[in-house]
N, C-alpha and C positions, 0 to 999 in steps of 0.2 A: 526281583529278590530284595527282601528289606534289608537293610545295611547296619549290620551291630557290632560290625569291626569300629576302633575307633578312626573316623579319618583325619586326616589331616589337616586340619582347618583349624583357625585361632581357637573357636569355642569348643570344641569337642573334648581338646583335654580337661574340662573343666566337668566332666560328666562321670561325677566316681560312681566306683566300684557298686557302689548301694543302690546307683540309682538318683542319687539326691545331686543337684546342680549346684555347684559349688558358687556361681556369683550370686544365685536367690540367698545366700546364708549373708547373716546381718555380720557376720565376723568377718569374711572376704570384704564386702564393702567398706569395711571402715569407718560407717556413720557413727554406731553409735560409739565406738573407740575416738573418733573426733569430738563430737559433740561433748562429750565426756571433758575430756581436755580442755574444749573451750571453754566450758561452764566453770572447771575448775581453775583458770585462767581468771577467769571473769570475776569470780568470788573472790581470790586474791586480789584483783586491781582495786576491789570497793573494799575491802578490808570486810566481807560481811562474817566473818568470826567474832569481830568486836559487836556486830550488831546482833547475831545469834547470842550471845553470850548477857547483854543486854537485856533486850526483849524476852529470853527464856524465865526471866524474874518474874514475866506476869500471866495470868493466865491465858490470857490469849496468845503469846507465845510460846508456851510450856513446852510443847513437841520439837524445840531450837533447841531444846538440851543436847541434841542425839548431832546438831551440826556436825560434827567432828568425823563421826560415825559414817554421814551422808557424805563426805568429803573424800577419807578413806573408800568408801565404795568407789568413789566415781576415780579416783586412782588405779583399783581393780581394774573399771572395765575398759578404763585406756589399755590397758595389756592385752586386751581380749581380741587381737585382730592377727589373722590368716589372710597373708596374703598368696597364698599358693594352692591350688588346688589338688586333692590328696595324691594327685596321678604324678602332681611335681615335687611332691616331700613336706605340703601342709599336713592340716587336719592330724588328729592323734597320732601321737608317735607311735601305738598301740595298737593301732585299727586290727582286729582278728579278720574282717570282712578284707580288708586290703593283703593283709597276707595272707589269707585263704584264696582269695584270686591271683594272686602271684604264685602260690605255689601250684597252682593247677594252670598257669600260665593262660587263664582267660582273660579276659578284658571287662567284663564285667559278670554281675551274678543273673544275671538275665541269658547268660550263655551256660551256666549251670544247670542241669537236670533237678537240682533238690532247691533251690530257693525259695518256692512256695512256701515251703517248712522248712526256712536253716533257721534253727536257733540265734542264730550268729548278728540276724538281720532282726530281731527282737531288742538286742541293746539298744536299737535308734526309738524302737516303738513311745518310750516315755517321752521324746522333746518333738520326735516326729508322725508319732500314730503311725497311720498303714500309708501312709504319702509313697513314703520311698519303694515298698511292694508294688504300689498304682504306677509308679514312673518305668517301675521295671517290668511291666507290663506293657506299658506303651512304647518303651525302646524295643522289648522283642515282638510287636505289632505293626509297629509303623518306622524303627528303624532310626539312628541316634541323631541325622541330619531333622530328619519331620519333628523329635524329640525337642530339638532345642527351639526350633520353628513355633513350635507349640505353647500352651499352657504343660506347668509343671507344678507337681503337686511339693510342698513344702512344710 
């Protein structure tokens, strides 16, 4: 029998509601929320504000207008890290998909009858196409242990 209860093993919490494997997301790992920071670190210790501001005087550096801009961003996506995965109270405060599955008390939407066609699983389609449909496919095929074992669609 394939196994799509969640078990109890470190990684399985980590197997939301959608389908989607919460450490494959670039916000659970932290890279690019570190790299972020250190860049922004690093442009402070050289002062490269003074040297954008500079060199934006001439044509070859024209596009160092916007430094500030690109500074500010990388502040943004230091913010941008999850570190919990949505079964522990990361990922959207919002998720309709996690509380669609908590109100019907499944474990995931691969234990649902309608999945194929929930609307609900459509909000991910733009950042994740049909990944998270494919994964929930293969959790109720081969079961959430072979799942993590596996390649995962992202």
């Amino acid at each position: 029998m394939v196994q799509t209860e969640i078990p109890n093993n470190e990684n399985s919490e980590y197997v939301s509601y959608c389908g989607l494997y919460c450490p494959d997301c670039p916000l659970f790992s932290g890279k690019v929320s570190d790299l972020a920071k250190d860049l922004r670190k690093e442009l402070r210790r050289v002062q490269y504000d003074k040297f954008a501001k500079y060199i934006s005087k001439f044509p070859a550096g024209k596009e160092l207008e916007k430094f500030q801009e690109c500074y500010t961003v990388l502040g943004i996506l230091m913010k941008y890290r999850c570190e919990l995965g949505c079964r522990l109270g990361g990922g959207a405060e919002n998720c309709q998909i996690r509380e669609c599955n908590r109100e019907q008390n499944l474990n995931g939407c691969w234990q649902c009858k309608k999945y194929k066609n929930c609307s609900k699983l459509n909000a991910l389609n733009a950042l994740h196409g049909n990944a998270h449909r494919k994964n929930l496919e293969t959790i109720k095929k081969v079961g959430i242990p072979e799942f993590i074992k596996g390649n995962k669609n992202w």
